[in-house]
C-alpha positions as CSV (number, residue, x, y, z in Angstrom):
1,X,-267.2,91.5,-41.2
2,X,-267.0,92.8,-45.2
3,X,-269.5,94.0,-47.4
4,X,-270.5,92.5,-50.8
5,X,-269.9,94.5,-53.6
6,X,-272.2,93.5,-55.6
7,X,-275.6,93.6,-53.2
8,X,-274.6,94.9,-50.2
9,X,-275.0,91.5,-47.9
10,X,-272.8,91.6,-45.1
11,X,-270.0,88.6,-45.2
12,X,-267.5,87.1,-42.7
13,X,-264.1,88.3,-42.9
14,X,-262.9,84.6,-44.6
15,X,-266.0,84.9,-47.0
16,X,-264.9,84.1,-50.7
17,X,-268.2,84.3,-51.9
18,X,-271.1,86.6,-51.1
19,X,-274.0,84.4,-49.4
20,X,-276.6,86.8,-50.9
21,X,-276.2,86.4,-54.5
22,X,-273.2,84.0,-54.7
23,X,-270.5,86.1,-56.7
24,X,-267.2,86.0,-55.8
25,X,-266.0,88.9,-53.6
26,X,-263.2,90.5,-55.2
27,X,-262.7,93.2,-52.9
28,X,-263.0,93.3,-49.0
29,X,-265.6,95.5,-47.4
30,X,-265.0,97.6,-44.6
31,X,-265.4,95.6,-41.5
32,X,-268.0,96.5,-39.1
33,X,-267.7,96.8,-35.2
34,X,-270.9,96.8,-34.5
35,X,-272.3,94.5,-32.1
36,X,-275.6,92.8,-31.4
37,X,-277.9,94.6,-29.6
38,X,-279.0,93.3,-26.3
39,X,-282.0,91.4,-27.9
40,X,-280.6,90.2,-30.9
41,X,-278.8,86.4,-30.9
42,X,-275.7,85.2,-32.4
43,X,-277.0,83.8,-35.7
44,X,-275.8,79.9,-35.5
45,X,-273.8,78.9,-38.1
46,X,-274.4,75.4,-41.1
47,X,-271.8,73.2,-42.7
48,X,-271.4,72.8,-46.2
49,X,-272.7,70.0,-47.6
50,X,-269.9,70.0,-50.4
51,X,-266.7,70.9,-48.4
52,X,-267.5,71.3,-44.9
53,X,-267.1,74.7,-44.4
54,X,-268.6,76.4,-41.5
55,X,-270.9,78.7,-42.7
56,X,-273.3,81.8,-41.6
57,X,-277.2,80.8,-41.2
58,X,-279.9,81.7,-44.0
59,X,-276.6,82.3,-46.6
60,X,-277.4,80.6,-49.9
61,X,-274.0,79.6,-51.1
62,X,-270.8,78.7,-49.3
63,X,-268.4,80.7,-49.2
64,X,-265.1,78.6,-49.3
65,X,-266.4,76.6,-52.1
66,X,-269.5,78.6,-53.5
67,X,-271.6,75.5,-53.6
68,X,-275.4,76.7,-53.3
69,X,-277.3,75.5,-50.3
70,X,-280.4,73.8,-51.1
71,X,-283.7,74.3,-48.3
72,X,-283.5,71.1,-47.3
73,X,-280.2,72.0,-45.6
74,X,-281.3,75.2,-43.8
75,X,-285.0,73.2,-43.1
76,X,-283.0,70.6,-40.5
77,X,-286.1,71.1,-38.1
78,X,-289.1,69.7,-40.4
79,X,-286.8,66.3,-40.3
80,X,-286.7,66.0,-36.6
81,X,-283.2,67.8,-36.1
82,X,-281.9,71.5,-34.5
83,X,-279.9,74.3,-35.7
84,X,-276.2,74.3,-35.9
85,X,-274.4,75.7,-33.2
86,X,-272.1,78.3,-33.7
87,X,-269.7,76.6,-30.9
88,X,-267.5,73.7,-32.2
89,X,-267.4,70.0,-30.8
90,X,-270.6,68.1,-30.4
91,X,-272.6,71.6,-31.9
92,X,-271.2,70.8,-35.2
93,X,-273.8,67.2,-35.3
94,X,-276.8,67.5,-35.8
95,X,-278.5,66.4,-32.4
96,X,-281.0,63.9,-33.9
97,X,-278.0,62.0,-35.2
98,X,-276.4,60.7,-31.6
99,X,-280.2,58.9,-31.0
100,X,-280.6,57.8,-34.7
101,X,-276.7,56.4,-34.8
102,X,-277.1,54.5,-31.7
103,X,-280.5,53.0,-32.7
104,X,-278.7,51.7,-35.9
105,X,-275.7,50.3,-34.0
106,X,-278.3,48.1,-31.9
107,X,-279.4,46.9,-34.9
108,X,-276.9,46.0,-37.1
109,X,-275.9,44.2,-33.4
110,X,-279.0,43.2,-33.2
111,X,-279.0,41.4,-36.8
112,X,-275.7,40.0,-36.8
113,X,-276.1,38.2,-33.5
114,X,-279.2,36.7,-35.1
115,X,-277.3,35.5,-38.4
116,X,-274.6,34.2,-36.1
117,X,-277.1,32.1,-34.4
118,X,-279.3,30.9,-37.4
119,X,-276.1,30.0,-39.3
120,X,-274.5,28.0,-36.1
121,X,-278.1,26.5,-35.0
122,X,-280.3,26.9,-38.0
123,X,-282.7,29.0,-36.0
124,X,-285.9,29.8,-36.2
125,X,-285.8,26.0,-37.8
126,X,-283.8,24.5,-35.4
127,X,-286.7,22.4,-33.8
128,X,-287.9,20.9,-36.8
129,X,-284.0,19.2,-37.7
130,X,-283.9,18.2,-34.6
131,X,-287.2,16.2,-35.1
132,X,-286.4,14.9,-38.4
133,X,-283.3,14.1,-37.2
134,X,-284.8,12.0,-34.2
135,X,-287.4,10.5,-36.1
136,X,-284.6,9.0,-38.4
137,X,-282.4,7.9,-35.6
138,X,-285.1,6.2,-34.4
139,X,-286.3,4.7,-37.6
140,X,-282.9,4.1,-38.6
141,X,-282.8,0.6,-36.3
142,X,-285.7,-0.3,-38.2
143,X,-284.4,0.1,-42.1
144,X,-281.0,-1.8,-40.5
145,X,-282.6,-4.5,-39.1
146,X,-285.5,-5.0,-42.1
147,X,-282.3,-6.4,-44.4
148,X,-280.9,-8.4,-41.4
149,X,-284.3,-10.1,-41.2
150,X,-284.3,-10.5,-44.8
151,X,-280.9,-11.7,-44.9
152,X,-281.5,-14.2,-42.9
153,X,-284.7,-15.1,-44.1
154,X,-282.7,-15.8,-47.3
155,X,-279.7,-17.4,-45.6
156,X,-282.5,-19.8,-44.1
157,X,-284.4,-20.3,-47.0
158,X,-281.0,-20.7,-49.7
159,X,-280.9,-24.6,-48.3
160,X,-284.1,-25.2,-48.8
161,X,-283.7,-23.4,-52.4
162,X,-280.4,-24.8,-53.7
163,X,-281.2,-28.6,-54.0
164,X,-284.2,-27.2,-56.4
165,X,-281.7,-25.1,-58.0
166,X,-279.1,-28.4,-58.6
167,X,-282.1,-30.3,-59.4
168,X,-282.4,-28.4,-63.2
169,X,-283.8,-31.1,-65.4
170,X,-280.6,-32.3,-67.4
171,X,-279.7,-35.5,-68.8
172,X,-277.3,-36.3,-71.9
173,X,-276.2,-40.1,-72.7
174,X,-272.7,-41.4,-73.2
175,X,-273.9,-42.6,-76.9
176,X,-276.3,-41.1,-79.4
177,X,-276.5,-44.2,-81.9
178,X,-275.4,-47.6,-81.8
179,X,-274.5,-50.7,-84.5
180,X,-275.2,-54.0,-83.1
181,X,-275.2,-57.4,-84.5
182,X,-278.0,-59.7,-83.6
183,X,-277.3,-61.0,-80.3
184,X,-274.4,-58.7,-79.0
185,X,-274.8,-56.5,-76.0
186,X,-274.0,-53.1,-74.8
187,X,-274.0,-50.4,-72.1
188,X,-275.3,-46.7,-72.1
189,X,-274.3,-44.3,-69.9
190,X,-276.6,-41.3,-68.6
191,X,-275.4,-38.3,-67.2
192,X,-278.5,-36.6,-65.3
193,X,-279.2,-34.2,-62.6
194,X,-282.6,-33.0,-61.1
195,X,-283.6,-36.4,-60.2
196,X,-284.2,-40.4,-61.0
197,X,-283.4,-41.9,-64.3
198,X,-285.7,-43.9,-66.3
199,X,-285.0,-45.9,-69.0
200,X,-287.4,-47.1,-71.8
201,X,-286.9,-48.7,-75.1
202,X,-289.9,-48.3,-78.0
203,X,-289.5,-51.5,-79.7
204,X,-288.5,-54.5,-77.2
205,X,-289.4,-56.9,-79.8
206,X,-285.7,-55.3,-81.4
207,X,-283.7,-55.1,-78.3
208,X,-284.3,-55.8,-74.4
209,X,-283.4,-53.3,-71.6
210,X,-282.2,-54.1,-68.5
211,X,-281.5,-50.5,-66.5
212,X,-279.8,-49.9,-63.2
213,X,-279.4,-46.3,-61.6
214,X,-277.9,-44.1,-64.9
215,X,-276.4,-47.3,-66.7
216,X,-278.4,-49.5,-69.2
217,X,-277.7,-52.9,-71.1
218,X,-279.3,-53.0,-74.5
219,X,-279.2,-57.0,-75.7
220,X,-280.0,-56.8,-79.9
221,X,-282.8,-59.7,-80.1
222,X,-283.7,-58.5,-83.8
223,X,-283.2,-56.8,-87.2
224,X,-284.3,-53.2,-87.2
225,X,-283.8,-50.2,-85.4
226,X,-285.4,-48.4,-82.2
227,X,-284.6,-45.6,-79.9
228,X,-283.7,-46.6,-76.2
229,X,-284.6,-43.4,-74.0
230,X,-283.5,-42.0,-71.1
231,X,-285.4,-39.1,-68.9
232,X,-285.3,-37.4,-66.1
233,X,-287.1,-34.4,-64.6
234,X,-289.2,-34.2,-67.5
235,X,-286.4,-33.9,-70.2
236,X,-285.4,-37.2,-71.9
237,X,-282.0,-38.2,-74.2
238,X,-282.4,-40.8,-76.6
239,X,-280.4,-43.4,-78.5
240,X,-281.1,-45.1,-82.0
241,X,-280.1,-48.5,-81.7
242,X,-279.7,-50.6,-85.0
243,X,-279.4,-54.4,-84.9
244,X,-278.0,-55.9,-88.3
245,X,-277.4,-59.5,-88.9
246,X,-274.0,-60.8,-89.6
247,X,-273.4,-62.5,-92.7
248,X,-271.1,-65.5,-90.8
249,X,-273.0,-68.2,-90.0
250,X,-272.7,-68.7,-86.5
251,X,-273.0,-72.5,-85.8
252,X,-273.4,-75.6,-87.8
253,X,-276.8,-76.3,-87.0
254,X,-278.0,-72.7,-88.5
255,X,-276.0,-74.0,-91.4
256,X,-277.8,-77.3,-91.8
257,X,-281.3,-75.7,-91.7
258,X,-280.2,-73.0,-94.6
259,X,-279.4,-75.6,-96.5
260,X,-282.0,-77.9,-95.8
261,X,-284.9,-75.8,-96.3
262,X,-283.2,-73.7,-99.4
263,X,-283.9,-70.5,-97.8
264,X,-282.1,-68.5,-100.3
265,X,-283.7,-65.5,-98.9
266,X,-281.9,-65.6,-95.3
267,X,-280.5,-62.2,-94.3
268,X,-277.1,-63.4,-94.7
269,X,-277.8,-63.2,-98.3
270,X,-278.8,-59.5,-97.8
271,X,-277.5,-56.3,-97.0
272,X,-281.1,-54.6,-95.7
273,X,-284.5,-56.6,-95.2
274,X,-286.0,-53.7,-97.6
275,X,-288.9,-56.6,-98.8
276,X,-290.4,-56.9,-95.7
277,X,-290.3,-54.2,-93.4
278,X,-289.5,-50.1,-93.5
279,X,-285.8,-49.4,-92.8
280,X,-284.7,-46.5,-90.9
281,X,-282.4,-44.4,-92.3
282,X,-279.7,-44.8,-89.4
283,X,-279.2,-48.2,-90.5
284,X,-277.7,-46.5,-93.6
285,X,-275.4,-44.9,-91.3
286,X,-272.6,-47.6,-91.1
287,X,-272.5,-48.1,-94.6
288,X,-270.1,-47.0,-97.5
289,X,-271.7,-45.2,-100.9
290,X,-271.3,-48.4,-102.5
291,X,-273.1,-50.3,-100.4
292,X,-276.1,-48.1,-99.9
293,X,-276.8,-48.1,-103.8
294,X,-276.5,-51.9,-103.8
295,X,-279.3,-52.4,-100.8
296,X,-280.9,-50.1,-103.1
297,X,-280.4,-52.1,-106.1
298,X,-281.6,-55.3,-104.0
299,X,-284.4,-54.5,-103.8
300,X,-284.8,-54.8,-107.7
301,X,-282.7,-57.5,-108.1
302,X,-285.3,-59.3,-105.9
303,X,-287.8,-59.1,-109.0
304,X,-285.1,-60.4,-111.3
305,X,-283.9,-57.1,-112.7
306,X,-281.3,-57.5,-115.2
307,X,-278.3,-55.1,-114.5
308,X,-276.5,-53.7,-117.6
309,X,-273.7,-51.8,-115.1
310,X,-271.0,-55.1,-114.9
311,X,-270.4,-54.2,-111.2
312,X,-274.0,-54.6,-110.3
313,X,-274.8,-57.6,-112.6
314,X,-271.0,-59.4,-111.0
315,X,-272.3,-58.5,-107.9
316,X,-276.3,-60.2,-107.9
317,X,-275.5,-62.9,-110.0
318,X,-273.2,-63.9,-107.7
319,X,-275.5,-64.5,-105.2
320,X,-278.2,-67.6,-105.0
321,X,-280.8,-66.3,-104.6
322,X,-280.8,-63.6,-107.8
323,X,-282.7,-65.0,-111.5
324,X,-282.9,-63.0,-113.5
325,X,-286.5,-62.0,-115.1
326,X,-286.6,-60.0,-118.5
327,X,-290.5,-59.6,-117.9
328,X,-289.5,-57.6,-115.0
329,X,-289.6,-53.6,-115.5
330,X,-288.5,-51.3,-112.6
331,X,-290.0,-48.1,-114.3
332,X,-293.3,-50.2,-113.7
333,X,-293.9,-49.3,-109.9
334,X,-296.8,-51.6,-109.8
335,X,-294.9,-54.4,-109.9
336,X,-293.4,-53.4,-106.5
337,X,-294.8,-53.4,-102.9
338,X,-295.9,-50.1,-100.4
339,X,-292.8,-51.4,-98.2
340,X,-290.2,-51.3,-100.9
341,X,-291.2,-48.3,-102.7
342,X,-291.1,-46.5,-99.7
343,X,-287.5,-48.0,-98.7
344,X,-286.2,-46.8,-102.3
345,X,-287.7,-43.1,-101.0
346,X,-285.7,-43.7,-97.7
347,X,-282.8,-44.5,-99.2
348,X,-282.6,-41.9,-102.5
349,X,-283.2,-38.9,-99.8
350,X,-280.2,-40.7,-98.1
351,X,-278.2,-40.6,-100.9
352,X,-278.9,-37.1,-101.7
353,X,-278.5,-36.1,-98.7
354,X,-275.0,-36.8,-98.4
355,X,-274.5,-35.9,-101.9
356,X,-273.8,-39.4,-103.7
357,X,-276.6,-38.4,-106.3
């Protein structure tokens, strides 16, 4: 043992510092002899928070590192603990710490065997997967065999189906128009789904019909035009049929009446019937410019117009019927019929229409 020189405070023999007031002993102090009496104990000796120095009890700084000792330190027994022992070993732990340590181990066992088994069975939840998971097996034959039923439901019902789906209302005709002389005959074609075809004509006092399946034979029985139609399904195709008359003569007895009765007004003599009936304007259609503006034309030469263009008047005066009137004024619309004036209108909007006027 050595003395502090600075307060007196006796130190260990190792002591680099005084425990008493903390300043560095310079010099050694006389060591002591002296022993504890009889009643006195061995003081038990602390640790050094700082270095781990064994150290003296009650000193207030170390004296290997002079780090000062605070009271919780010294105060081990307000947290449950005991005094250091002065012997080595098992002394030099804090007793409190075996039971604390071991309590801590047993949990952090405790704990990790219970995160082992939530991650590998999902624990505490396990039960309620499992459910889930057996209620959607179980409903899973059900979702599986709701589209087989609907499949074949459909697969059932798809024959049933697919004649109404062929049967879409369609029908188009082999022939949207058609030029006939009087008497000649021809066929029309229909091209239909969805059902039956039936065949109409609007005027039969023009043409006759006789119809089989999607065929039809028009007969022309008259001068003029009329639609044949065609339907099916409740959509219909027509045809405008036009029947002119030919300008031959087609036997010898026709020619002995026209001569006979001086019917200088016979079709053969003109090109449209524009005096006594409304002409469509497809019967236009198979004729050149110049012949439209001459069935025009006719129609004035009827009233004995006098042409000052040398075609036109070439043209009239060559035929029979045509005299010639100077009392006749075509600005003067009185002196034509409802039927003519509106077969001018039907031809001019031709004309224009293609751009001949």
């Amino acid at each position: 043992m050595k003395q502090c020189p600075f307060c007196g405070r006796m130190l260990s023999d190792n002591a680099r510092f005084c425990t008493g007031c903390g300043k560095r002993v310079t010099q050694p102090a006389p060591a002591s002899d002296r022993k504890p009496g009889p009643g006195r104990q061995p003081q038990a000796e602390e640790r050094c928070p700082a270095c781990g120095a064994k150290l003296p009890a009650n000193v207030k700084f170390c004296t290997q590192c002079g780090a000062k000792l605070s009271n919780s330190f010294r105060n081990m027994e307000e947290l449950g603990g005991q005094k250091l022992s002065e012997q080595g070993g098992k002394g030099d732990v804090p007793r409190w710490l075996f039971p604390a340590g071991v309590a801590l181990a047993a949990l952090l066992v405790v704990a990790v065997g219970v995160g082992i088994v939530f991650l590998t069975t999902g624990w505490p939840y396990a039960a309620e997967p499992e459910a889930t998971e057996i209620s959607s097996d179980e409903t899973e034959p059900e979702t599986l065999e709701e589209p087989e039923e609907d499949a074949e439901a459909v697969a059932q019902t798809e024959p049933s189906e697919s004649p109404e789906e062929d049967a879409a209302p369609s029908i188009t005709l082999s022939v949207s128009s058609l030029y006939l002389e009087n008497g000649e005959m021809a066929s029309i074609t229909a091209q239909a789904e969805g059902g039956t075809v039936t065949w109409t004509v609007e005027d039969v006092s023009i043409l006759s019909l006789a119809a089989s399946g999607e065929t039809a034979a028009v007969t022309a029985l008259g001068v003029g035009s009329t639609a044949v139609v065609a339907e099916c399904g409740g959509v219909s195709a027509r045809c405008i049929v036009t029947v002119y008359q030919s300008d031959v003569v087609t036997s010898e007895e026709d020619e002995t009446e026209a001569e006979d009765s001086g019917a200088l007004d016979s079709t053969d003599e003109y090109l449209l019937p524009t005096d006594t009936r409304v002409i469509a304007e497809s019967e236009l259609y198979g004729m050149t410019r110049e012949e439209v503006a001459l069935a025009r034309n006719e129609i004035y030469a009827r009233h004995g117009h006098i042409f000052t263009t040398p075609e036109y008047a070439e043209y009239f005066e060559s035929k029979s019927w045509y005299t010639p009137d100077p009392n006749f004024d075509s600005l003067d619309a009185s002196q034509l019929s409802e039927i003519e004036l509106e077969n001018i209108d039907v031809i001019v909007n031709y004309e224009e229409r293609m751009g001949w006027r």
